[in-house]
C-alpha positions in Angstrom: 0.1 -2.2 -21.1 -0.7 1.5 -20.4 1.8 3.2 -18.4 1.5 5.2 -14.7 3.3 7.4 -12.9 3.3 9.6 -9.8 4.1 13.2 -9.6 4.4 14.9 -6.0 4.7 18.6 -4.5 4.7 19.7 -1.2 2.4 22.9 0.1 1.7 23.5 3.6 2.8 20.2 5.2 0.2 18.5 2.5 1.5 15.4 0.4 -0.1 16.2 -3.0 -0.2 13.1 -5.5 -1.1 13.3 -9.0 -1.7 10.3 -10.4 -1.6 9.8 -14.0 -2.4 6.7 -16.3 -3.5 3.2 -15.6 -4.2 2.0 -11.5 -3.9 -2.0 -12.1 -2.7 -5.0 -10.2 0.5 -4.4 -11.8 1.1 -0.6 -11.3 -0.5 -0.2 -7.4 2.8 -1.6 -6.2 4.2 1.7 -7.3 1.1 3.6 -5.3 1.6 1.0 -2.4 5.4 2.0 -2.1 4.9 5.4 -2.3 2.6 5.9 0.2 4.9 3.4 2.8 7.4 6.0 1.9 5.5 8.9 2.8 4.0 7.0 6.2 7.5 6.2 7.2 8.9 9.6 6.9 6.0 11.0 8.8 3.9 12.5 6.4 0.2 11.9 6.9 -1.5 14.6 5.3 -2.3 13.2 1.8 -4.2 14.6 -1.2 -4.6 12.2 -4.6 -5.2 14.0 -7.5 -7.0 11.8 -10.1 -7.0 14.7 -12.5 -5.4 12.2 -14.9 -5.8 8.8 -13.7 -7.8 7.1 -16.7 -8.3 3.7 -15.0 -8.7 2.4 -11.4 -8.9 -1.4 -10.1 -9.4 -3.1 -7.5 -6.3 -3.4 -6.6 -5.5 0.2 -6.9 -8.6 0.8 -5.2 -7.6 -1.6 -1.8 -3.9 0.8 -1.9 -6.0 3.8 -0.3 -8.0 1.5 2.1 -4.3 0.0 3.4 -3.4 3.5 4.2 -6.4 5.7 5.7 -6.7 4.2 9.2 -2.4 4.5 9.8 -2.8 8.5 8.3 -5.9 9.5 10.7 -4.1 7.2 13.7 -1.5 9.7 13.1 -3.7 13.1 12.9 -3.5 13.2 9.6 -6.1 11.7 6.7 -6.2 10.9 2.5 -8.3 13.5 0.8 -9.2 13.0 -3.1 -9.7 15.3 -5.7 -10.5 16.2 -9.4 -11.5 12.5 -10.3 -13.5 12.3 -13.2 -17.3 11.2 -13.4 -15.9 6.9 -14.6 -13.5 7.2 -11.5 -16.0 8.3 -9.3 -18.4 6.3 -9.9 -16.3 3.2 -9.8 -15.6 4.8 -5.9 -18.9 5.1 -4.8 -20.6 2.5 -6.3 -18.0 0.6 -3.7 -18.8 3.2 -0.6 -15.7 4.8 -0.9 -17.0 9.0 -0.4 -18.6 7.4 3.2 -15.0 6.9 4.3 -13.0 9.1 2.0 -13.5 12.9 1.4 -13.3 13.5 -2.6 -14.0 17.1 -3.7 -13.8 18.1 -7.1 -10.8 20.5 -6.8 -7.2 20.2 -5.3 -7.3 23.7 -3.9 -10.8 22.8 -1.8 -9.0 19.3 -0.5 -6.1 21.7 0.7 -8.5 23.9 2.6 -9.9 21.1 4.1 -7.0 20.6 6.1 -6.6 23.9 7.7 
């Protein structure tokens, strides 16, 4: 099984995930977990760095939809960035950029919430 992790930094108030590996069934517990942590202690603004993320599924994929509405509720949102052209497409062949704004770089997604 391929592994998964999550780095995290802080700039500006702004949560910044990077998400490296395989996003399964298995491993979105780990996603899931950290983003209740981050929700609970008050921190809504969100970026997720797929810079290194090699594989999405469903199940990773339903994580960010669990998450959204409680971050804007809370003036806040999930911005995504630097996924390459397989994770894309696996996002918007499902709708995802209508409800989620992905931009190509992390710096852009941090400008976006000034």
């Amino acid at each position: 099984m391929e592994e998964f992790s999550i780095t995290a930094k802080q700039q500006d108030n702004i949560e910044i995930l990077n998400l490296n590996g395989f996003l399964d069934a298995h491993t979105s517990v780990e996603l899931e977990n950290y983003f209740e942590n981050l929700i609970n202690a008050g921190k809504f603004k969100i970026i997720v760095n797929f810079e290194k993320l090699s594989y999405i599924s469903s199940a990773g994929l339903g994580v960010f939809m669990a998450f959204i509405e409680t971050a804007r509720n809370n003036s806040g949102d999930i911005k995504l960035c630097a996924m390459s052209d397989k994770i894309y497409n696996i996002f918007d062949m499902l709708g995802f950029p209508i409800l989620f704004e992905i931009y190509k770089e992390e710096g852009t997604a941090i400008e976006k919430f000034s």
